[in-house]
N, C-alpha and C positions, 0 to 999 in steps of 0.2 A: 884505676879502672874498675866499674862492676864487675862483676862474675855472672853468665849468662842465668845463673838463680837468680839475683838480684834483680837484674831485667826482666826477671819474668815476673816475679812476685810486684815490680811497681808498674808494667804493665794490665798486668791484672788486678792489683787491687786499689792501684792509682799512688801507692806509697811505698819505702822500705826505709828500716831504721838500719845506719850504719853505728856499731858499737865502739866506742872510745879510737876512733878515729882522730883526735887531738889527747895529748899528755897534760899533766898536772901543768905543768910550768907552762906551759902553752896556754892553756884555760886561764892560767893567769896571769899571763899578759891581753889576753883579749880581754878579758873581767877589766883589767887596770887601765887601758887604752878608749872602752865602753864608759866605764865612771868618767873618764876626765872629758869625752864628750857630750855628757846630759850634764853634768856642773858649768861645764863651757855655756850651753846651749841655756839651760836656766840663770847665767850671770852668775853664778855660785850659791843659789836660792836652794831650798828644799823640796826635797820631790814632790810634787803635787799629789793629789788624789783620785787624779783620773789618767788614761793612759798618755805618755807622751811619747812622738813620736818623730824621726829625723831622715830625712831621704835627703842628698844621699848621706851615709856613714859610713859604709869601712873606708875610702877613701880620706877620712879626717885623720886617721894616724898610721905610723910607721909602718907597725906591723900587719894590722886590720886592711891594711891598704895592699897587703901584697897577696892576701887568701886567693883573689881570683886568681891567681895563678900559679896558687898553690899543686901539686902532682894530686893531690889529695880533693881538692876539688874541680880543680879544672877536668880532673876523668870524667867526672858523673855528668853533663852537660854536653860533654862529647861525645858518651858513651848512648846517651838517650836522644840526643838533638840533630847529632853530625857534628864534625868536626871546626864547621863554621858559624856556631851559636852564637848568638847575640847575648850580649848582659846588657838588661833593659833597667837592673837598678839595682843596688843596695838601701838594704833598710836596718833601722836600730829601733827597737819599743821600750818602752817601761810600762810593764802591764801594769792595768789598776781592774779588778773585776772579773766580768764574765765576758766571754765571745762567742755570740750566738751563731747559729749553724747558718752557712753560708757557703757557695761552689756553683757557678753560673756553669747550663748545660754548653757544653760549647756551639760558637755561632759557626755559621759558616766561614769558609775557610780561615776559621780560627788558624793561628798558628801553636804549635806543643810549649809548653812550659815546665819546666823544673824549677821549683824552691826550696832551697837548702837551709835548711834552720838551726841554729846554734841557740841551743838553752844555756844560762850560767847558773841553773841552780837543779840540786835534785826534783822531777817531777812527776808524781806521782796520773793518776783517773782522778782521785780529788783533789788535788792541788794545782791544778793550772794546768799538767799536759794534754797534746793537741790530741782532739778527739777525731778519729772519721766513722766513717762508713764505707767500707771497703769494697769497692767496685762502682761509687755512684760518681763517679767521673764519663763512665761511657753514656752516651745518649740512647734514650729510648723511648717509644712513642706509643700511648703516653707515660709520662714522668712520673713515678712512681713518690718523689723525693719531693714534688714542686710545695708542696707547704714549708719544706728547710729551708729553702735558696732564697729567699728574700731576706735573711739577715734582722728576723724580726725578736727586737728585744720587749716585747710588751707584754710584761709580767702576767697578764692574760691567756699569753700565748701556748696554746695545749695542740701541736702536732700529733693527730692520731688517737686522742685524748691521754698525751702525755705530760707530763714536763719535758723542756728542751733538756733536763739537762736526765732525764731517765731514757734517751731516746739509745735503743741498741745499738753500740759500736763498737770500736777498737781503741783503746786508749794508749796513746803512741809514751808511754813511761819512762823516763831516758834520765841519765846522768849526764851531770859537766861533762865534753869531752864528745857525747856522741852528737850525730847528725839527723834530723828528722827531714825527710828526702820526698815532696810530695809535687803533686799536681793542682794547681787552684781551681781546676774544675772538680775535684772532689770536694764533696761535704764535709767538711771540717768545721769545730767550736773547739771551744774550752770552757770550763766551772771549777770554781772553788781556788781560782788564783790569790796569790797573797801582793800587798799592794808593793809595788815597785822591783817585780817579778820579769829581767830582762828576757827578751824574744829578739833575735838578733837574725835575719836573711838576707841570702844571697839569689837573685832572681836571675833565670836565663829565657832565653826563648830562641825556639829555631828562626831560623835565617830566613825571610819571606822569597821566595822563589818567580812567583807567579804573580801576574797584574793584578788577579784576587787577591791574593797576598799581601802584597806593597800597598793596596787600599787599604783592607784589613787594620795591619800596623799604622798608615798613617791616621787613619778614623782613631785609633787607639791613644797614639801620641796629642791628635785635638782633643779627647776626651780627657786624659791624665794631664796634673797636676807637677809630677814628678818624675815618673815614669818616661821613660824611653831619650832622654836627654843627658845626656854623658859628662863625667867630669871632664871637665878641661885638664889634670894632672894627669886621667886614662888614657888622653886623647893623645899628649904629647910625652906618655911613660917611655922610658927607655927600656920597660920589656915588651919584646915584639907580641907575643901574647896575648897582653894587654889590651896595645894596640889595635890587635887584629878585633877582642872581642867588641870591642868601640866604634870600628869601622864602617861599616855598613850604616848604623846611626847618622853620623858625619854624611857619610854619602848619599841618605837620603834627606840631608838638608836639617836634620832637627836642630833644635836649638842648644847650648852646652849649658851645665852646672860648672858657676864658677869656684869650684873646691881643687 
């Protein structure tokens, strides 16, 4: 579980770093379970040079498959969402490059999100870790930030008469082991990644409540590709958990991942 600090600092700034929150040996079995699913995934080919990317993944192996219901993360989605959060998806990357600033102001009755992110390598402000801007998650009128949120990579591109990647932030710097804990309507990028640089998340989202709601998530689920459609081994896990977190999905008809 957070600690009432915790929630206050990701409420307010839209993010918090939890510190070595997984051990050595731990980091590397996810590091070992992570490799043998991008080798799978490329046929046993060699990493490409651009980013690759796998929804769903922790659901491919042993261990990776049982984090969401780890004590360890299953607090932080409970603790921010309610007890009856949705997990809308697992994701696995291999960075190749830069990620430009990107964080949509939230729509109406958006529903809350937390994303959990496991690095497997040290990460520095110049090396790949994730950048924000601390607080540009809350809406405001007018948008202060709207030249970031478009996700524009064209080397052209001078925000403010900047470079994207001299824009003032907070660079989230983190070791194997810790957790970078954010909101996707905050503005976040990355620069100066090295190629084949894994990014590894765990996505939740509150439980839609209300007939705005259940529109909302369904608009969402027609628009994604991957997103909000549940493994079939979540759906029929034998931890209740699990279960529970998959259930609402099921019951509003999506469709499953056959993993």
């Amino acid at each position: 579980m957070l600690t009432p600090e915790q929630v206050a600092h990701f409420e307010t700034f839209g993010f918090v770093i939890l510190r070595q929150v997984f051990d050595a040996e731990e980091v590397s079995i996810i590091r070992r379970e992570s490799d043998e699913i991008f080798v799978e995934d490329r046929n046993g080919g060699p990493a490409a040079d651009k980013t690759h990317g796998i929804q769903p993944f922790f659901e491919r192996k042993p261990y990776l498959s049982t984090l969401v219901d780890d004590d360890r993360i299953h607090g932080i989605p409970e603790t921010l969402l309610g007890p009856d959060f949705i997990l809308h998806q697992t994701e696995g990357r291999s960075r190749a490059g830069n990620t430009s600033w990107h964080g949509p102001v939230p729509a109406e009755h958006e529903l809350r999100t937390v994303k959990i992110n496991f690095y497997l390598d040290k990460l520095t402000k110049e090396t790949g870790a994730l950048r924000f801007v601390p607080g540009s998650h809350k809406p405001s009128n007018p948008d202060p930030y709207g030249d970031l949120r478009a996700n524009n990579d064209n080397p052209e591109f001078r925000p403010f008469g900047l470079k994207p990647s001299e824009i003032p932030c907070f660079a989230a710097e983190s070791d194997p082991g810790d957790l970078v804990v954010f909101t996707e309507n905050i503005l976040h990028s990355s620069f100066g990644g090295s190629l084949d640089r894994q990014q590894h998340a765990i996505n939740f989202m509150e439980n839609p409540r209300t007939d705005d709601q259940v529109t909302y998530i369904k608009n969402l689920y027609e628009s994604w590709k991957y997103g909000l459609r549940p493994a079939e081994s979540y759906i029929n896990n034998d931890r209740p958990r699990i279960r529970r977190m998959v259930s609402r999905l099921v019951e509003l008809g999506f469709e499953t991942s056959k993993v």
